[in-house]
C-alpha positions in Angstrom: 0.0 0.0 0.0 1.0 3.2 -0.9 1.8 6.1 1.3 -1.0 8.8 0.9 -1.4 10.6 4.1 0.2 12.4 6.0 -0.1 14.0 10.1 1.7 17.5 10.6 1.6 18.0 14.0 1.7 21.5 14.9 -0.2 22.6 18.8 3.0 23.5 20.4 2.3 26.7 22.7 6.0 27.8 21.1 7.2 29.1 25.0 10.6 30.0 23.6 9.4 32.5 21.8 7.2 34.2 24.0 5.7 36.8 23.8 5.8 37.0 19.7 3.8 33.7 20.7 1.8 34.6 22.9 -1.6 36.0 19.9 0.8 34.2 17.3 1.2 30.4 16.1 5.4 29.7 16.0 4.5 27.8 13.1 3.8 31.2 11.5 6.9 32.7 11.9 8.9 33.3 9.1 11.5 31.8 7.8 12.9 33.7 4.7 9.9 34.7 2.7 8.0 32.2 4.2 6.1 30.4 7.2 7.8 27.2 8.2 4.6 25.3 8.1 4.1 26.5 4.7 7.7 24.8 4.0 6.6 21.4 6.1 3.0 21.4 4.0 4.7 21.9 0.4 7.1 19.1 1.2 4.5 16.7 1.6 2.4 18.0 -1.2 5.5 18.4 -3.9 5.8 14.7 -2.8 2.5 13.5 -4.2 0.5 13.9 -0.1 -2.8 16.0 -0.8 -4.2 14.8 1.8 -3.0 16.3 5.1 -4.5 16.4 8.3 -2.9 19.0 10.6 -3.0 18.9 14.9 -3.5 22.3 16.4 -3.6 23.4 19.7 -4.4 27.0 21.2 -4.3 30.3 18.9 -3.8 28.4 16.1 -6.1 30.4 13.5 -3.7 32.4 11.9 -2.5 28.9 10.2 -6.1 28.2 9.2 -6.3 31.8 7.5 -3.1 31.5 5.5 -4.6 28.3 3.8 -7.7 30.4 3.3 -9.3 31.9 0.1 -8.3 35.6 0.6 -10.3 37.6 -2.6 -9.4 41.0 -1.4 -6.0 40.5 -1.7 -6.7 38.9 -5.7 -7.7 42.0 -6.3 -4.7 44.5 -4.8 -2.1 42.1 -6.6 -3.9 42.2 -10.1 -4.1 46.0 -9.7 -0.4 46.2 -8.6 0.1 43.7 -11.4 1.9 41.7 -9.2 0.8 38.3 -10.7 3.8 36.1 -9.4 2.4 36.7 -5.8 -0.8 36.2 -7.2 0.1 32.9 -9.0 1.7 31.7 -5.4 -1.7 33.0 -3.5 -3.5 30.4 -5.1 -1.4 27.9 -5.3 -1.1 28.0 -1.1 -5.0 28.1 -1.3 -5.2 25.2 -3.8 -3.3 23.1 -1.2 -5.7 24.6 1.6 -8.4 23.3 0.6 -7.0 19.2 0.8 -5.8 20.2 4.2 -8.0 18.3 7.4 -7.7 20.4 10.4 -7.8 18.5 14.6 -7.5 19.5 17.6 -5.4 18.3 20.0 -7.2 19.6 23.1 -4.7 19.2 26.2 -0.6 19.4 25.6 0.0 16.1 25.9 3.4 16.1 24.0 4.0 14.4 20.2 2.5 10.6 20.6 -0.4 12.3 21.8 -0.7 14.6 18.9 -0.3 12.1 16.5 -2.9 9.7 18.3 -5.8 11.9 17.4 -5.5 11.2 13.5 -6.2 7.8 14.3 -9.3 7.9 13.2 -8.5 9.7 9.9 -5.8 7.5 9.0 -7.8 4.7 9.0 -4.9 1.5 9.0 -3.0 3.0 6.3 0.3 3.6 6.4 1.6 7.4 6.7 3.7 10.3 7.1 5.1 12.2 9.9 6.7 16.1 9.7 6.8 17.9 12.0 7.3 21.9 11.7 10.1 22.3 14.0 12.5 20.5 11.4 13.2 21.6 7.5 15.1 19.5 5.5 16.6 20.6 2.0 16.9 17.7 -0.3 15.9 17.1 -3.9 13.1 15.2 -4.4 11.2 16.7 -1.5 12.6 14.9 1.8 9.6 13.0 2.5 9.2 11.3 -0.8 12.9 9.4 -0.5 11.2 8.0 2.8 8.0 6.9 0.8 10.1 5.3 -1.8 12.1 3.7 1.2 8.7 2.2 2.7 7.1 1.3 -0.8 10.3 -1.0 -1.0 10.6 -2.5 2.4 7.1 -1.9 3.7 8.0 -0.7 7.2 8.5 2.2 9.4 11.1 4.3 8.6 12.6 7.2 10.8 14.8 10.0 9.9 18.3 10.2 11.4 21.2 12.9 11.2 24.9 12.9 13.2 24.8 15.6 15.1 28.1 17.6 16.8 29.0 15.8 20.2 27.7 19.4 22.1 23.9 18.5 21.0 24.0 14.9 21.9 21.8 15.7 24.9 19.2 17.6 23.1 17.8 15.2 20.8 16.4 11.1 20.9 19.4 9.2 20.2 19.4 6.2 18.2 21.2 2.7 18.2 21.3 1.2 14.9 22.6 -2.2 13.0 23.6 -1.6 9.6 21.0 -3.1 7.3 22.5 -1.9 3.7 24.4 1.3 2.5 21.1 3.2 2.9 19.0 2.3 6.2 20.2 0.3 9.0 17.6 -1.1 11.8 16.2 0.7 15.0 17.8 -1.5 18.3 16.6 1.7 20.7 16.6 5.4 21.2 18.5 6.8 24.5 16.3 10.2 24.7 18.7 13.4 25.5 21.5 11.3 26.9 23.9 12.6 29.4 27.4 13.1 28.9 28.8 9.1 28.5 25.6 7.9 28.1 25.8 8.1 24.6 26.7 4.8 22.1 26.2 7.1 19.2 25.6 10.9 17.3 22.4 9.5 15.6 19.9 12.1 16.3 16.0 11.5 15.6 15.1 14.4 12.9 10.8 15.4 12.4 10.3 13.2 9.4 9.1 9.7 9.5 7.0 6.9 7.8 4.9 5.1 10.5 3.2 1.7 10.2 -0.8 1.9 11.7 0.6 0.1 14.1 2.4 3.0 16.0 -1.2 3.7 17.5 -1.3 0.5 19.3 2.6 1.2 20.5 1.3 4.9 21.6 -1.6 3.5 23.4 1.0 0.9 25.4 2.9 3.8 26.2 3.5 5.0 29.7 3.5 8.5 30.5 6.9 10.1 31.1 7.0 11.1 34.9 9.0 14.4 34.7 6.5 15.5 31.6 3.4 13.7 31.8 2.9 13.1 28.8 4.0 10.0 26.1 7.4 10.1 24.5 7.0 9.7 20.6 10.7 7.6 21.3 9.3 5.3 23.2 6.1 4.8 20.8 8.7 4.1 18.8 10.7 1.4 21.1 7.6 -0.3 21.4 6.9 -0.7 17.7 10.4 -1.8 16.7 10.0 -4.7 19.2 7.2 -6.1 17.3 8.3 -5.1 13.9 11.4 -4.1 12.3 11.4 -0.2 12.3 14.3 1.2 9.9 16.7 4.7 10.1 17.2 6.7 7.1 20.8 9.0 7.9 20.5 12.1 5.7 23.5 14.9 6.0 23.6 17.2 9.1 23.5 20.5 6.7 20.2 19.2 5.4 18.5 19.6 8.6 18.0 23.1 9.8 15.2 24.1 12.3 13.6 26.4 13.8 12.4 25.2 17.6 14.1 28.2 19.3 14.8 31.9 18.0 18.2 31.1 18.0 18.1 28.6 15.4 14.9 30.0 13.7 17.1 33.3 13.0 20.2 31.0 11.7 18.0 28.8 9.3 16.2 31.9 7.9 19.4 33.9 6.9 20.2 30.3 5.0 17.5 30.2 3.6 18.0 33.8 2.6 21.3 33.1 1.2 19.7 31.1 -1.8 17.7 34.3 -2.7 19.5 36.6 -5.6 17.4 39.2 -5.1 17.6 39.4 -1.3 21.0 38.2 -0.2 23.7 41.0 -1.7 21.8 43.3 0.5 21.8 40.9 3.7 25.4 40.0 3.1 26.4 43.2 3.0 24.5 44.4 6.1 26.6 41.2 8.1 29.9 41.6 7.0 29.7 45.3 7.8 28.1 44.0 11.2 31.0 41.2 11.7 33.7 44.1 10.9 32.3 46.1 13.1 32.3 43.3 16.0 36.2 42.2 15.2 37.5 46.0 15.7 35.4 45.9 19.1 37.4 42.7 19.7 41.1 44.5 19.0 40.5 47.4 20.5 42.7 48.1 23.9 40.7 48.5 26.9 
């Protein structure tokens, strides 16, 4: 069976941005020229997914609107002439109207989130990206995974090495070596401490899940410290009824945008690809990095 479905979850309250989120969804801050759910929704649907069904929590309209018919703005742009933004209007709205909108109700973490498409999935197999994560890659990211579960028929789950300083801020995974593309899921160590660690394998948002991940969420436990389920050990569960493979892409494919810090990093590279935008950037941080090394020499 094919995959044709996907599950964006996306009801964060976003508390490292507050207070820009406090009225405002961080899945609509921008990245470049764009939202980063629109990113996460154009990967799935430039990957042959129209049908989307995306969690929300809290003050989540202005993600509802953006998919939205918005006629008054037709008529500004064909005034100003300005039919490329037209042109990309609709296209946004085209895929708006294939998107399935759930609540999640109570923050309950990302097993949660995903539980509530249950119903909607309906024992099909499907696909998981979340908006924290971007990944650049040609066919859109989530396609390769397709491909990779069209051919083996099981779960597949996006891995990345990561520098040895962010070991302890991501699910770490332990894998066997399966073939020169995937190797198998043996467990996931979540944020490991210092010599905890057997590898740099982090868990990136993009994965192909079996129907049978709802069955391993429902036998999960919730975590003390959070209450709530860990995704990871959804996971751990599944793999230990079926095999559950990793897909390692390259660590500069992955950029997010989970914290301002990196939000601000992956929108100035996203920037960079932009003719039209980046001279003017570039010039603005070089004259800004100048600026910071003379402050460096100067004597006290």
């Amino acid at each position: 069976m094919k995959v044709r479905k996907a599950i964006i979850p996306a009801a964060g309250l976003g508390t490292r941005f507050l207070p820009v989120t406090k009225a405002q969804p961080k899945e609509m801050l921008p990245v470049h020229n764009k939202p980063a759910i629109q990113y996460v929704v154009e990967e799935a649907y430039q990957s042959g997914i129209d049908d989307m069904m995306i969690i929300t929590g809290r003050n989540k309209e202005a993600m509802v609107r953006h998919f939205d018919h918005a006629p008054d703005l037709y008529d500004q742009l064909k005034k100003g002439k300005k039919t490329h933004l037209l042109e990309e209007l609709k296209t946004i709205e085209h895929i708006g109207e294939e998107l399935y909108w759930a609540q999640q109700g109570e923050p309950k973490g990302l097993a949660h989130a995903i539980s509530r498409a249950k119903a909607y999935i309906a024992n099909e197999p499907f696909a998981v990206l979340l908006g924290d994560d971007l990944v650049t890659a040609k066919p859109p990211f989530i396609k390769i995974l397709m491909d990779l579960y069209q051919e083996y028929g099981r779960s597949v789950i996006t891995v990345a090495q990561v520098p040895e300083e962010k070991v302890s801020s991501y699910g770490i995974v332990e894998a066997t070596r399966f073939n020169q593309d995937i190797c198998v899921l043996n467990n996931i160590v979540e944020k490991p401490k210092p010599g905890e660690r057997k590898s740099r394998l982090a868990i990136v948002g993009r994965y192909i899940f079996t129907p049978e991940i709802f069955d391993a969420i429902r036998q999960t436990p919730e975590d003390n410290r959070h209450k709530e389920k860990l995704l990871t050990e959804s996971i751990c569960i599944l793999s230990k009824k079926q095999v559950v493979y990793t897909y390692e892409i390259p660590y500069e494919d992955w950029h997010t945008v989970g914290d301002p810090v990196s939000q601000m990093i992956t929108s100035i590279e996203f920037a960079s690809k932009d003719p039209k935008l980046w001279p003017e950037i570039e010039k603005h941080l070089r004259k800004k990095i100048r600026k910071s090394n003379q402050k460096e020499d100067d004597p006290p």
